[in-house]
VOMARFI-394001 format. One line per 3 residues: their letters; for each residue x, y, z of C-alpha. Coordinates in steps of 0.2 Angstrom, whole numbers, plus 5000, padded with zeros to 4 digits. Layout:
! residues N
A	X/Y/Z | ...
END
This chain:
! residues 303
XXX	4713/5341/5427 | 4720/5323/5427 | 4707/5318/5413
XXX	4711/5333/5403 | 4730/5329/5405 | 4727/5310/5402
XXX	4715/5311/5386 | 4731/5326/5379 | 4741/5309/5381
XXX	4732/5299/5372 | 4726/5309/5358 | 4747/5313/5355
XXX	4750/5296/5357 | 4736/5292/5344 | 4744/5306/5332
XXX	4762/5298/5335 | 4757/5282/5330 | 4747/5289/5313
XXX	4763/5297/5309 | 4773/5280/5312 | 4761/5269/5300
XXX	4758/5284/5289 | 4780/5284/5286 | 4781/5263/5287
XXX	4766/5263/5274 | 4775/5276/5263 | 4791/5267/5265
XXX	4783/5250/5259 | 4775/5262/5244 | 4793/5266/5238
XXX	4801/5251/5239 | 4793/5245/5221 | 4798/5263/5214
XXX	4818/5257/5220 | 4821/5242/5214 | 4812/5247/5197
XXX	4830/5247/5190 | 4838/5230/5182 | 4858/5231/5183
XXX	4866/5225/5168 | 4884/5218/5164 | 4890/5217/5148
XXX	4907/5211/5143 | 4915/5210/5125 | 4925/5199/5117
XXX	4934/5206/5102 | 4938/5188/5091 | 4934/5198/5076
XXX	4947/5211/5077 | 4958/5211/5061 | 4976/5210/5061
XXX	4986/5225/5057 | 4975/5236/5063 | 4973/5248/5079
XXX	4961/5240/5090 | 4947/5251/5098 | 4945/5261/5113
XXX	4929/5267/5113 | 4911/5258/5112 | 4894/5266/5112
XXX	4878/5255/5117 | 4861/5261/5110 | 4848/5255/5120
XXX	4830/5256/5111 | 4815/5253/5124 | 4802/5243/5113
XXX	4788/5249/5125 | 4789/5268/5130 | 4805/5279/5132
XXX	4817/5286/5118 | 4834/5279/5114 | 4847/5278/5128
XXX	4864/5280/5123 | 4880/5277/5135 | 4898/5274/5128
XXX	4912/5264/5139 | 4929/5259/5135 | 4933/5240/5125
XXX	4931/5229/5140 | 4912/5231/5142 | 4898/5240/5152
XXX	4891/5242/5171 | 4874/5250/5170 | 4856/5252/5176
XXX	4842/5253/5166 | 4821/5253/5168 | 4815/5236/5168
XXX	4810/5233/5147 | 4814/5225/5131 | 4826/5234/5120
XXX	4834/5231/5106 | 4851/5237/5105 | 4865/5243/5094
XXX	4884/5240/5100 | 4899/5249/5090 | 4916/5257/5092
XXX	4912/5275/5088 | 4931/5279/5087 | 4933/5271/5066
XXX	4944/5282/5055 | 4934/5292/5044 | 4918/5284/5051
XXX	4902/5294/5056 | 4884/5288/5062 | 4867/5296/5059
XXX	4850/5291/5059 | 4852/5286/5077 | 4836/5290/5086
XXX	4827/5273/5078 | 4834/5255/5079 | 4828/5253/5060
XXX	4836/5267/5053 | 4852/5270/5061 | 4867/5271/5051
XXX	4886/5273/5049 | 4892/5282/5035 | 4907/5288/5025
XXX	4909/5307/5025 | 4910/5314/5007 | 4922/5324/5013
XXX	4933/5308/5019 | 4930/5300/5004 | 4931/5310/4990
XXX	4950/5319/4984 | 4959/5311/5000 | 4968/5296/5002
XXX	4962/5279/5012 | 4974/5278/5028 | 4962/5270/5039
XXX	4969/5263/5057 | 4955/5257/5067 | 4942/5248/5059
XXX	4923/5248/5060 | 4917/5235/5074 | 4897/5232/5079
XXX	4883/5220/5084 | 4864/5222/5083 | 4853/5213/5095
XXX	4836/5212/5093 | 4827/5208/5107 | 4834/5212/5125
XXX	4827/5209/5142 | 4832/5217/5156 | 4825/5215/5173
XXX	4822/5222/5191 | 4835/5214/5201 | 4854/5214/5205
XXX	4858/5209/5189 | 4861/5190/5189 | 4850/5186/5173
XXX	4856/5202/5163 | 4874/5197/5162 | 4878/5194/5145
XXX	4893/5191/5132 | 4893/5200/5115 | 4908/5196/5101
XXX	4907/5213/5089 | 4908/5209/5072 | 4919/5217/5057
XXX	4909/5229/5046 | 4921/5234/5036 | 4930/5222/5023
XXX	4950/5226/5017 | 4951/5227/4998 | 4972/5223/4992
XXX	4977/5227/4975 | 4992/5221/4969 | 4996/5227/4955
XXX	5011/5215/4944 | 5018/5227/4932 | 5030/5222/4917
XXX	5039/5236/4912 | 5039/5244/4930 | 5056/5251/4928
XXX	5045/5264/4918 | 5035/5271/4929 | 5038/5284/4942
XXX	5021/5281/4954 | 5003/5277/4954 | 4989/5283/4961
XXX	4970/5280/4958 | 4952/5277/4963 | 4938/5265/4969
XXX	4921/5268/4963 | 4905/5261/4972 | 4912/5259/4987
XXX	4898/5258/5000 | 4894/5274/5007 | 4883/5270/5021
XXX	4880/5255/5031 | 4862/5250/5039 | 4867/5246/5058
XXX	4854/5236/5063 | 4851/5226/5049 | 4871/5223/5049
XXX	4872/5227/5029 | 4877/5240/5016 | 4862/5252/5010
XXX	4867/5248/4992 | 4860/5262/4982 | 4873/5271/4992
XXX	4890/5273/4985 | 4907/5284/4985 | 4924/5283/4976
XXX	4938/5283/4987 | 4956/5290/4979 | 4971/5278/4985
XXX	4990/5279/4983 | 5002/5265/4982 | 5018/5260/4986
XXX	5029/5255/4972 | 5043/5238/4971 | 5053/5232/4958
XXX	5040/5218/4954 | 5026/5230/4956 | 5012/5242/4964
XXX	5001/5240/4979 | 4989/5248/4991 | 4975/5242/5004
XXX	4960/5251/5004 | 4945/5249/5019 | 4927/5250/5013
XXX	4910/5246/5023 | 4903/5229/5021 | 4902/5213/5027
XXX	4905/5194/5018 | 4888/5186/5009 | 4879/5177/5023
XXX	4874/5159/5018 | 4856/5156/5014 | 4852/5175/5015
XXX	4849/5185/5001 | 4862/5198/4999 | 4855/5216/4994
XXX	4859/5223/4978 | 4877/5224/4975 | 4885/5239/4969
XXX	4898/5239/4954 | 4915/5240/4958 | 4927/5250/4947
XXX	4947/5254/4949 | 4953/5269/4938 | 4973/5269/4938
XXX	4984/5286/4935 | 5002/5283/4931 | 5015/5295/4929
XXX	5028/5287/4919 | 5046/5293/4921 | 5046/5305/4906
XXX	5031/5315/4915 | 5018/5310/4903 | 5003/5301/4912
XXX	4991/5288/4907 | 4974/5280/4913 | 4969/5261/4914
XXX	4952/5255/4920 | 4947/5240/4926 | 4929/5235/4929
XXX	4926/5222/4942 | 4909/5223/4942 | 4901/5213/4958
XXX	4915/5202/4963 | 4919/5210/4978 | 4903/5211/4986
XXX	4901/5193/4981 | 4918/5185/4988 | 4920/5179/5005
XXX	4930/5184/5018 | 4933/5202/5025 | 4948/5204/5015
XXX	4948/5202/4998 | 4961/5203/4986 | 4960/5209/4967
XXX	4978/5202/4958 | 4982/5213/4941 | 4995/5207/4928
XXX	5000/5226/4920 | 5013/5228/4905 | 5020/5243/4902
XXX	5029/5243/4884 | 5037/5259/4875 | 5038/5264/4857
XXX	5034/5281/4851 | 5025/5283/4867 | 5019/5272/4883
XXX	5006/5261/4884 | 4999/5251/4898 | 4989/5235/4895
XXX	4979/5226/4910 | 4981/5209/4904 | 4971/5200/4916
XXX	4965/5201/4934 | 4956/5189/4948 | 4948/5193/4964
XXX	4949/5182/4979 | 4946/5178/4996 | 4960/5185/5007
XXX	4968/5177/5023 | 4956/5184/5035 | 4968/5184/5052
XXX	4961/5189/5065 | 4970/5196/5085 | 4971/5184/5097
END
């Protein structure tokens, strides 16, 4: 009887301590499979907002695995991003998604995402555009296992929109009542990756203006970026401004002015197109563009 009790013992002892190395070795298993996560901390620094605009409040970070996995897509406010993510390589796209009359599509792949004027934004309304188009592409990403220390990073956003003034100096302005007009081969869509307009892509944008004794004048926000040095720049579309004014009789008359690629070819993110205009009256009006000049703005930028 003592034996039988005795070997119970020890065969519920034995079971005890299969069960104890059975959990430790399942615990040590797990381990790997909770640390397989690499916390990232992102933080932005926004040098390249443009002045005179509303600033952004709301940024979307598209994460592109390069070995398995789809697209992770997470959006956070101005200041930057805490997050975890499967140790990998990614390539990544950062951008305020909250630009006036601004979409995206295309977004499941790094190569082909894309932002993108509406065609109902652009065509028959005016430009009144308050916060402007903001991104950053970065190509190659590593984010490891651990708490984070070697996946901190620092990312500036860069302007991808560039701000087009006319100003329009008209002799004879004490003839005419208002002006409104258009912008042809504006950029329609804007490759994010590569950071640059998909040129056989255009739009016209309609603008108003606002009228001085000296003159007219209006600001209009287009995609696009400066010329980089040393890069080829991708074909440049041609830029034309079509100008209605309604003289103070009523009647109306049309001027054209071809700029052909001068905008996509100056510098700067603001660029400025200066019109001399003389308006003269005899049996009727006409209106004679006598010269123009485009040229690099003053690209000021909040502190």
């Amino acid at each position: 009887m003592i034996r039988s009790e005795l070997g119970c013992s020890c065969g519920i002892a034995v079971c005890i301590l299969m069960i104890i190395t059975c959990f430790i070795k399942c615990s040590s298993e797990e381990k790997p499979e909770q640390s397989s996560y690499g916390f990232i901390w992102y933080s932005l620094k926004w040098e390249q907002a443009m002045s005179g605009y509303e600033s952004p409040k709301k940024v979307r970070y598209c994460f592109y695995p390069l070995e398995k996995g789809a697209m992770i897509q997470i959006e956070s406010d101005t200041s930057g991003l805490k997050f975890t993510l499967p140790p990998d390589t990614y390539r990544l796209l950062v951008f305020n998604c909250d630009a006036d009359n601004i979409q995206f599509r295309n977004m499941n792949s790094f190569e082909t995402a894309e932002a993108f004027i509406p065609e109902t934004k652009a065509a028959g309304g005016t430009t009144s555009g308050r916060i402007p188009l903001y991104g950053i592409a970065i190509d190659n990403l590593e984010v490891e296992a651990n708490d984070g220390a070697n996946n901190k990073r620092e990312f500036s956003p860069a302007s991808l929109i560039r701000e087009v003034t006319l100003d329009i100096k008209v002799e004879g302005m004490e003839y005419i009542k208002e002006c409104k007009g258009q912008l042809t081969g504006v950029p329609a869509a804007f490759n994010l990756s590569k950071q640059e307009i998909v040129p056989d892509k255009t739009t016209t944008v309609n603008f108003e203006t606002t009228t001085s004794a000296e003159g007219i004048k209006t600001n209009v926000l287009i995609l696009g970026t400066p010329p980089k040095q040393g890069t080829p720049p991708p074909a440049l579309p041609k830029n034309e401004v079509q100008l209605d004014f309604t003289l103070n009789d009523g009647s109306t008359t049309t001027s054209t002015l071809d700029l052909g690629n001068s905008i996509g070819e100056t510098e700067g993110n603001k660029v400025n197109v200066d019109v001399s205009v003389t308006v003269e009256k005899d049996a009727s009006f006409t209106v004679t563009i006598n010269k123009w000049e485009v040229s690099a703005g003053d690209d000021m930028i909040i502190e």
